[in-house]
N, C-alpha and C positions, 0 to 999 in steps of 0.2 A: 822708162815710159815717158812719154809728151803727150799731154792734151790739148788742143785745138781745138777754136770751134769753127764750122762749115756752116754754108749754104748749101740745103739741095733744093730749091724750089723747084723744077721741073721733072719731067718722065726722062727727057736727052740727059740733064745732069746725074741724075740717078747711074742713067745705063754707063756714059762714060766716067764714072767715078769708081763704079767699080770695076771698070776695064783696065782702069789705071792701077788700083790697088791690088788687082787679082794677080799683076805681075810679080810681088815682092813674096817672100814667105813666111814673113811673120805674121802675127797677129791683129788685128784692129778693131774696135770696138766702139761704136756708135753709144752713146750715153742722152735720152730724151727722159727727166725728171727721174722716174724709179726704172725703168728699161732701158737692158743692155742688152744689145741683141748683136752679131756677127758681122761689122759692115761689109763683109765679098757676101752676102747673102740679099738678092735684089727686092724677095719676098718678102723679108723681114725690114729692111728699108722705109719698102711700104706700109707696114705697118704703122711707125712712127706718123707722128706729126711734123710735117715737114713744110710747115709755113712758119715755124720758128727756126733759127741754128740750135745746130746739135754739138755736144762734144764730141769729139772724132779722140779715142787715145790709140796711142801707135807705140806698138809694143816692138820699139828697132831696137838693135845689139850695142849701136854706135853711135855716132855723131856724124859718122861719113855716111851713113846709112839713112838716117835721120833727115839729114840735108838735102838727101834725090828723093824723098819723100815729102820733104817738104817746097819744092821745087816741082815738081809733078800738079800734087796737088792746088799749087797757087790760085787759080782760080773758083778755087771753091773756098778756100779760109775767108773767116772776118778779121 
């Protein structure tokens, strides 16, 4: 597992963030103080507060795996 932390400030970054991540099959997990909620989940997204960064953990098998995930996602890490 790797944790990351993202920017989603916007509605656009939201939708394409999980456009991106709904392609992969593992797992991911947004982390905002005591709430972990499902990041492919857009409703619960919004739940958080999303004018701070969030931990994003990424639950990849590998390090090959890991890398087009972290490559993907570049625009949203801090």
């Amino acid at each position: 597992m790797k944790t990351v932390q993202i920017s989603l400030n916007s509605i656009d970054k939201v939708k394409t963030f999980v456009n991106i991540i709904s392609k992969y099959e593992y797992d991911f997990d947004l982390v905002s103080g005591r709430y972990v909620i499902d990041a492919k989940s857009i409703m619960g997204i919004f739940s958080l507060d999303l004018s701070k960064p969030i931990d994003l953990n990424i639950h990849a098998d590998n390090e090959k795996e890991l890398g087009e995930v972290l490559d993907a996602l570049g625009p949203y890490l801090i």
